[in-house]
PDB file with one MODEL, atoms N, CA, C and O in Angstrom:
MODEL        1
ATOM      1  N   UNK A   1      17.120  55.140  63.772  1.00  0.00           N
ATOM      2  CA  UNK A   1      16.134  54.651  64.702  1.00  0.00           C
ATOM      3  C   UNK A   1      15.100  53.822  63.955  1.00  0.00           C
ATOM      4  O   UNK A   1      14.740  54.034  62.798  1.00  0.00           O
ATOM      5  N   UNK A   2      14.685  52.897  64.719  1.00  0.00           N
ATOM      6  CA  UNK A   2      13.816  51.954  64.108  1.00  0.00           C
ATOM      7  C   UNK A   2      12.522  52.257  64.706  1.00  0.00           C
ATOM      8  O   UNK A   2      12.214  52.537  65.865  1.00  0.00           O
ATOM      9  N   UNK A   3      11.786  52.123  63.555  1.00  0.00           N
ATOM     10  CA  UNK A   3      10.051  52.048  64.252  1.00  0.00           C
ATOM     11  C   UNK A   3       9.413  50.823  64.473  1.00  0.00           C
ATOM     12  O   UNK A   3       9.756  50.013  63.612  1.00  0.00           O
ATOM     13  N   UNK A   4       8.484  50.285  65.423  1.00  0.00           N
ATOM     14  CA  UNK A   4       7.877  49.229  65.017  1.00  0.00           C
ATOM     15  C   UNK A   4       6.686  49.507  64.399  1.00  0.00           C
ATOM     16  O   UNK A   4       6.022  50.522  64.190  1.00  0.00           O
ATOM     17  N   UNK A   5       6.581  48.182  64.132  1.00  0.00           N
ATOM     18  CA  UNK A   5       5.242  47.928  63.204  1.00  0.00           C
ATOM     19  C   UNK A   5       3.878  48.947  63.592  1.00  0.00           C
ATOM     20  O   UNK A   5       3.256  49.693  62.836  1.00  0.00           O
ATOM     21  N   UNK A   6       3.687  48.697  64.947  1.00  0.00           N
ATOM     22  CA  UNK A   6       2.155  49.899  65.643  1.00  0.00           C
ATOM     23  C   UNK A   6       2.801  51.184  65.232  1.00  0.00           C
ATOM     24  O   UNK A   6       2.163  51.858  64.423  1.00  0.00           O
ATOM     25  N   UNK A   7       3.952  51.643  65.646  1.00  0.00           N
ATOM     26  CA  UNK A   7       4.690  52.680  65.175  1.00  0.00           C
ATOM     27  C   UNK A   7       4.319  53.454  63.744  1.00  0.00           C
ATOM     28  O   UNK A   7       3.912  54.608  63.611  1.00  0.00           O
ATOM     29  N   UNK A   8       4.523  52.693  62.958  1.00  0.00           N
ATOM     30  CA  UNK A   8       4.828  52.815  60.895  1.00  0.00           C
ATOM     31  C   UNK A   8       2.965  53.100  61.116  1.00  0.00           C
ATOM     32  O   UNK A   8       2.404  54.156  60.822  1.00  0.00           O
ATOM     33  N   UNK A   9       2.317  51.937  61.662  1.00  0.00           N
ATOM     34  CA  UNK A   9       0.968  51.517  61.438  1.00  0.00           C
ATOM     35  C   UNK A   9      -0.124  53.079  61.985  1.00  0.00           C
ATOM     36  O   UNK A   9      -0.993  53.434  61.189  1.00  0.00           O
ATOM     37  N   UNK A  10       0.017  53.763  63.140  1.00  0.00           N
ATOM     38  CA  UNK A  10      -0.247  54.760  63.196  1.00  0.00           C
ATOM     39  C   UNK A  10       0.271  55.986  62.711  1.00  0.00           C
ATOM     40  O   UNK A  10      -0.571  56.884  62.694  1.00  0.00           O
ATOM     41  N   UNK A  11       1.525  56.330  62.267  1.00  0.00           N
ATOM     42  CA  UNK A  11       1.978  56.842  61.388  1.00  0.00           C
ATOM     43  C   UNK A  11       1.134  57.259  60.198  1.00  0.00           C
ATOM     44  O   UNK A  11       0.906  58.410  59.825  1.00  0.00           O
ATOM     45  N   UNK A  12       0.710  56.113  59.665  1.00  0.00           N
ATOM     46  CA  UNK A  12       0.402  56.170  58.407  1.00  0.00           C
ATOM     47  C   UNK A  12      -1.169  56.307  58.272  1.00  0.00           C
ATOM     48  O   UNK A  12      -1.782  56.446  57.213  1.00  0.00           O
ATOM     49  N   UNK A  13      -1.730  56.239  59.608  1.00  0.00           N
ATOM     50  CA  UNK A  13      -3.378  56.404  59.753  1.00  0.00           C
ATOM     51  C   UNK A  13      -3.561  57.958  60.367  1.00  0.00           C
ATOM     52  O   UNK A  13      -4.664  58.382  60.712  1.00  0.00           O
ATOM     53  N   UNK A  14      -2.566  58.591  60.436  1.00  0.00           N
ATOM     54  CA  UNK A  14      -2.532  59.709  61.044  1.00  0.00           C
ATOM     55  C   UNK A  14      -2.410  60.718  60.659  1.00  0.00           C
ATOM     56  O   UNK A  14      -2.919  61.761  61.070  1.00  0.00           O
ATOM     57  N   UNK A  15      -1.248  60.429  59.242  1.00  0.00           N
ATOM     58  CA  UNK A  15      -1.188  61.298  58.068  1.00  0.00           C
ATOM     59  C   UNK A  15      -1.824  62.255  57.614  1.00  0.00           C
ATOM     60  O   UNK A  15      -1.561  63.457  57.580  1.00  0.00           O
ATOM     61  N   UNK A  16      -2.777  61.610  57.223  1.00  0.00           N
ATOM     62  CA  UNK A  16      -3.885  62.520  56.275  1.00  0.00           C
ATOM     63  C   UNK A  16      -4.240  63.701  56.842  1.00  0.00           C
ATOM     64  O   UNK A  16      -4.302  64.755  56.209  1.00  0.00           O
ATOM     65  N   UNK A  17      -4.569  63.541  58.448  1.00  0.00           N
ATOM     66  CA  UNK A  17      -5.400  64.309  59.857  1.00  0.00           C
ATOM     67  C   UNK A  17      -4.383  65.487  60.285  1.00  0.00           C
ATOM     68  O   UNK A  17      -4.733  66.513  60.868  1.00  0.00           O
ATOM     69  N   UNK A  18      -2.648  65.064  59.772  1.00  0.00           N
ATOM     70  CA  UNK A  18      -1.737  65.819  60.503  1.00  0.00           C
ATOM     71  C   UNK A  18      -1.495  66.964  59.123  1.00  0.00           C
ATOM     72  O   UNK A  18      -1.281  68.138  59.423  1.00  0.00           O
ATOM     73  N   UNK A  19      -1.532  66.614  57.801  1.00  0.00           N
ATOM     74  CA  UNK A  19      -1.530  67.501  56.771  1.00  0.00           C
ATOM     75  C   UNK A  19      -2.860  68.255  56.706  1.00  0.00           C
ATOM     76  O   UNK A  19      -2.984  69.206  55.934  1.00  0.00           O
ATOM     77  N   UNK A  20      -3.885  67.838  57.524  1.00  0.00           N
ATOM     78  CA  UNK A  20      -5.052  68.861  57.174  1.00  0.00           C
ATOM     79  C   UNK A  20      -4.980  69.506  58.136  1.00  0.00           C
ATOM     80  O   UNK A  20      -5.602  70.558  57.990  1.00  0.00           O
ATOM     81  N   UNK A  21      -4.246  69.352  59.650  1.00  0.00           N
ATOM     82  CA  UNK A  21      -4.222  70.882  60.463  1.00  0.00           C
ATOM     83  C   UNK A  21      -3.388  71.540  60.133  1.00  0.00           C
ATOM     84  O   UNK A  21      -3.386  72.705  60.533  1.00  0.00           O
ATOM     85  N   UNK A  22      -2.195  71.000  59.151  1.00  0.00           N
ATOM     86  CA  UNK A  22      -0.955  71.876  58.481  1.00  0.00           C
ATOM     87  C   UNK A  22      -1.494  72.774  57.585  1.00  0.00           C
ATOM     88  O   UNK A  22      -1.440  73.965  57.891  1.00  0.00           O
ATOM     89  N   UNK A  23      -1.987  72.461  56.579  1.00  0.00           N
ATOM     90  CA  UNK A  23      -2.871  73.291  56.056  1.00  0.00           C
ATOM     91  C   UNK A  23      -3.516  73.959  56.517  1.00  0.00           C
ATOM     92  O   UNK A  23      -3.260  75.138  56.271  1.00  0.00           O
ATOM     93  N   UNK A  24      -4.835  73.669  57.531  1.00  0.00           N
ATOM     94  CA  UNK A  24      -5.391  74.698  57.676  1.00  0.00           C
ATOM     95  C   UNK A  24      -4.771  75.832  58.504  1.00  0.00           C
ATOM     96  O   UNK A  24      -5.244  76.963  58.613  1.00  0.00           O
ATOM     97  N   UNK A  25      -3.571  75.341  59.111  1.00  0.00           N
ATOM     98  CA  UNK A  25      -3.332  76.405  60.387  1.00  0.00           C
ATOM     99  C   UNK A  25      -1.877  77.253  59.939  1.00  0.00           C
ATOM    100  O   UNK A  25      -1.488  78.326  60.399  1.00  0.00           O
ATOM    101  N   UNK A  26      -1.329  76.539  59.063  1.00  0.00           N
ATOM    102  CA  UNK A  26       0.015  77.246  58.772  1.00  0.00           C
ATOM    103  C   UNK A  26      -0.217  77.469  56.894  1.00  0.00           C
ATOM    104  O   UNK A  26      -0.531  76.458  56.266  1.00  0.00           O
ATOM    105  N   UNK A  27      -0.105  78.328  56.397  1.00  0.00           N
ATOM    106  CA  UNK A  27      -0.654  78.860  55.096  1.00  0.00           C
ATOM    107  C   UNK A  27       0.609  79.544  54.439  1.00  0.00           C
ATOM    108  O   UNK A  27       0.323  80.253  53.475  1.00  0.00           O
ATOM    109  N   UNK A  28       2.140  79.464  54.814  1.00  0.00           N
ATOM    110  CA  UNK A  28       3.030  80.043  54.155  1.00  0.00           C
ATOM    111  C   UNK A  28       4.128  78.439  53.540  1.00  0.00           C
ATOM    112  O   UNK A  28       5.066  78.561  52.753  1.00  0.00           O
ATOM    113  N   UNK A  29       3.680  77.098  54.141  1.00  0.00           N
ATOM    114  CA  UNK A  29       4.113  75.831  53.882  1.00  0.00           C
ATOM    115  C   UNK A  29       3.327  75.497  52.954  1.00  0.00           C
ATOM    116  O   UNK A  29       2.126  75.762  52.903  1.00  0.00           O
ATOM    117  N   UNK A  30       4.159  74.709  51.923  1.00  0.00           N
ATOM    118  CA  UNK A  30       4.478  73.653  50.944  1.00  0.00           C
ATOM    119  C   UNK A  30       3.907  72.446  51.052  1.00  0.00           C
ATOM    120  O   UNK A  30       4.672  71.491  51.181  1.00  0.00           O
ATOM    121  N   UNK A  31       2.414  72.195  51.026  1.00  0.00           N
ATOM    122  CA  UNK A  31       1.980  71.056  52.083  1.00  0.00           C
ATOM    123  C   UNK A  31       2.146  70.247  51.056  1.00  0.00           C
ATOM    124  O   UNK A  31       2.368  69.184  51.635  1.00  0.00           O
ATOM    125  N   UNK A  32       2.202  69.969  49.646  1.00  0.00           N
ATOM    126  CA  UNK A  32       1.848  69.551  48.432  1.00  0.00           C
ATOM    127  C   UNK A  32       3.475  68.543  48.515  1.00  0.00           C
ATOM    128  O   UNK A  32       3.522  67.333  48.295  1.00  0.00           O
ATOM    129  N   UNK A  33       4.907  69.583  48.953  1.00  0.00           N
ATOM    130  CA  UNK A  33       6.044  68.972  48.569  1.00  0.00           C
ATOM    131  C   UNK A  33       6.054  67.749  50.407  1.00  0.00           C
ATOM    132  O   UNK A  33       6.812  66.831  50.719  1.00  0.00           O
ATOM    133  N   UNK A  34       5.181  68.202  50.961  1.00  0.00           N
ATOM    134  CA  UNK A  34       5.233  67.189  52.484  1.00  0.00           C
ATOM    135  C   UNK A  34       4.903  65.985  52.217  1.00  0.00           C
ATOM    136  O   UNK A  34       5.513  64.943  52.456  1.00  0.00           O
ATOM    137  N   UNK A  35       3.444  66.238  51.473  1.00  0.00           N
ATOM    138  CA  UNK A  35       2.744  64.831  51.024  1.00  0.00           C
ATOM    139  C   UNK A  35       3.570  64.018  50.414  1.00  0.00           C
ATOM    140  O   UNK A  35       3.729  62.864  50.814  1.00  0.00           O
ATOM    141  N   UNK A  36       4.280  64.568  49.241  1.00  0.00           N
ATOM    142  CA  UNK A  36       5.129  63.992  48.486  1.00  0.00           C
ATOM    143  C   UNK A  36       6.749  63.023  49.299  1.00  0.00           C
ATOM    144  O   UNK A  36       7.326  62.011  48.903  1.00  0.00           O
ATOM    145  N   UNK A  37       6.996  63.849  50.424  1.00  0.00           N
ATOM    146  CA  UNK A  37       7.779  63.588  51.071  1.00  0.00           C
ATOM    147  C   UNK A  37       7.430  62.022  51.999  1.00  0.00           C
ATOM    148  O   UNK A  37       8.071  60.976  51.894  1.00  0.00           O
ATOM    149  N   UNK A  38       6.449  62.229  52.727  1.00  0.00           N
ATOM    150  CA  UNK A  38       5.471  61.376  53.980  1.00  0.00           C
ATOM    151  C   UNK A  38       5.459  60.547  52.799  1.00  0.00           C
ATOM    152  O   UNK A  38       6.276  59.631  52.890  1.00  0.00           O
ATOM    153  N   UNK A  39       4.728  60.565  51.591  1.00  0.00           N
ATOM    154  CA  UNK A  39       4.714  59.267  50.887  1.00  0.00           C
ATOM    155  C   UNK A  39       5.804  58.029  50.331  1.00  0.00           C
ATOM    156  O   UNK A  39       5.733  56.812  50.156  1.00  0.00           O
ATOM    157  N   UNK A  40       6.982  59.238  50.146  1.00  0.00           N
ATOM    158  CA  UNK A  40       7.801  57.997  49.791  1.00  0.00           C
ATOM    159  C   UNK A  40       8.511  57.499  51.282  1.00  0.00           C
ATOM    160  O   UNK A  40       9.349  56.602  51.198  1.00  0.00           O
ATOM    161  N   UNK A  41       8.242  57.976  52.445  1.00  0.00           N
ATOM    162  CA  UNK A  41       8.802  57.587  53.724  1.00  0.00           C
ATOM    163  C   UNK A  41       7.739  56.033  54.221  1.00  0.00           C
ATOM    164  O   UNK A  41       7.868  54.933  54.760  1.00  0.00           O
ATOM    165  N   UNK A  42       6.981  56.679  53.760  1.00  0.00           N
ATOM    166  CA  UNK A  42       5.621  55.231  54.073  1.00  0.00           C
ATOM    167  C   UNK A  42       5.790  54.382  53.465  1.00  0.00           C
ATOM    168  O   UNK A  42       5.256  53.355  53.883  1.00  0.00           O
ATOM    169  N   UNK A  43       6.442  54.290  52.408  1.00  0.00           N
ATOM    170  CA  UNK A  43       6.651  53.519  50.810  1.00  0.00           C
ATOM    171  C   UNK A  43       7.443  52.363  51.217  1.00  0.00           C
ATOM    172  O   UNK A  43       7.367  51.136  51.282  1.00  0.00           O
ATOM    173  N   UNK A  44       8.590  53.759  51.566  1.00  0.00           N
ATOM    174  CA  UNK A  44      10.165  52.781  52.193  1.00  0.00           C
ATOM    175  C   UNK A  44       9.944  51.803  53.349  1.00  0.00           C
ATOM    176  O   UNK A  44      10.335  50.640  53.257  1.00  0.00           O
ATOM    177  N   UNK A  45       9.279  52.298  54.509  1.00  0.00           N
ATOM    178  CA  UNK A  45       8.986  51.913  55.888  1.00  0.00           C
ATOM    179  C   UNK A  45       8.221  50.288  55.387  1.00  0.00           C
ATOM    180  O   UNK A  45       8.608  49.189  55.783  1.00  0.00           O
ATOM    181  N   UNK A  46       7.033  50.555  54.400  1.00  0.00           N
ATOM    182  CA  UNK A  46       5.913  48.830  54.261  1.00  0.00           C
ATOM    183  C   UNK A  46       6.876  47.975  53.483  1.00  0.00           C
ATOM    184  O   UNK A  46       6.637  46.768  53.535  1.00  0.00           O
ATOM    185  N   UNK A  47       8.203  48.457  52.576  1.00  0.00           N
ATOM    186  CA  UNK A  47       8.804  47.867  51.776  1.00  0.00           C
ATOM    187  C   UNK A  47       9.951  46.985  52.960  1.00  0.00           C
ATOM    188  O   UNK A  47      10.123  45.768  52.906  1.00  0.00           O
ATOM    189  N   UNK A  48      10.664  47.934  54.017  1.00  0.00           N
ATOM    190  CA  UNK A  48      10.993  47.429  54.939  1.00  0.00           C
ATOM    191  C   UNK A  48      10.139  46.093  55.950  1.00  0.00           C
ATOM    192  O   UNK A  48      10.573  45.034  56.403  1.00  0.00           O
ATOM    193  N   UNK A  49       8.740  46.759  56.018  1.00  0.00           N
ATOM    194  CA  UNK A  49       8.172  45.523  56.440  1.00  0.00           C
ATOM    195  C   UNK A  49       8.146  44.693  56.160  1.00  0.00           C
ATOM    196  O   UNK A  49       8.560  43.746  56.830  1.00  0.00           O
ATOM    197  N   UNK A  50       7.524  44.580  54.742  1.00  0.00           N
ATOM    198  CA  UNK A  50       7.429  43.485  53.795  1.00  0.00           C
ATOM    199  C   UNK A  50       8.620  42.456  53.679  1.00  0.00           C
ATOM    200  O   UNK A  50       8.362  41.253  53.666  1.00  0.00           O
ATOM    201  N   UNK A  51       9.680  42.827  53.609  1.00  0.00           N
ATOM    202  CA  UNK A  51      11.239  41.788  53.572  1.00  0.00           C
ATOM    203  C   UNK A  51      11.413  41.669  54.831  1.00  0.00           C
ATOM    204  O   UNK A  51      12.243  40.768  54.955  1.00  0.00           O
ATOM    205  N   UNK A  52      11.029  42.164  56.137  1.00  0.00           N
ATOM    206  CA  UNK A  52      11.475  41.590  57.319  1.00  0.00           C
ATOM    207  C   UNK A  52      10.370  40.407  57.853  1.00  0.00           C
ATOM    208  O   UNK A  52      10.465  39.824  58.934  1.00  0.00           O
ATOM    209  N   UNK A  53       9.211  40.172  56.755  1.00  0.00           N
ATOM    210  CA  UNK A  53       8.330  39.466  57.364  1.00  0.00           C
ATOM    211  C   UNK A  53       8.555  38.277  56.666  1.00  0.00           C
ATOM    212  O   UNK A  53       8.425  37.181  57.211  1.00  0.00           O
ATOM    213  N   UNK A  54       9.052  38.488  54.888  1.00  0.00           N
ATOM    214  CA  UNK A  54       9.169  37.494  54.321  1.00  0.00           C
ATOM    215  C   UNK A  54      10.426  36.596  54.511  1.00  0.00           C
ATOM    216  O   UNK A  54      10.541  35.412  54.196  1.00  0.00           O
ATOM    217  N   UNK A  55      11.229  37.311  55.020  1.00  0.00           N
ATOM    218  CA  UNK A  55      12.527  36.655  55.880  1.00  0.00           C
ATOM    219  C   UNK A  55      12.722  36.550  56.673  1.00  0.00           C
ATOM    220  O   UNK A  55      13.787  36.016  56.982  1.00  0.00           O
TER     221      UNK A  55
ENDMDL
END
């Protein structure tokens, strides 16, 4: 499935807000290996942007 751009774009402004109710509300999760996860997904997603804009 493809995201668009507003898609990726709130995604990634939302992040931060969705790991701090994970944290605060669920305390037996790995929030440390999520971040790590969400980051290289955001990574991939602007790298995708980036070549669909420059081509």
């Amino acid at each position: 499935m493809k995201n668009t751009i507003c898609e990726k774009l709130m995604w990634n402004a939302m992040t931060p807000t969705i790991f701090q109710y994970i944290e605060k509300n669920y305390k037996g999760i790995d929030i440390k290996q999520m971040k790590n996860d969400a980051k290289k997904i955001i990574k991939k997603w602007l790298r995708e942007l980036l070549i669909s804009v420059v081509f």
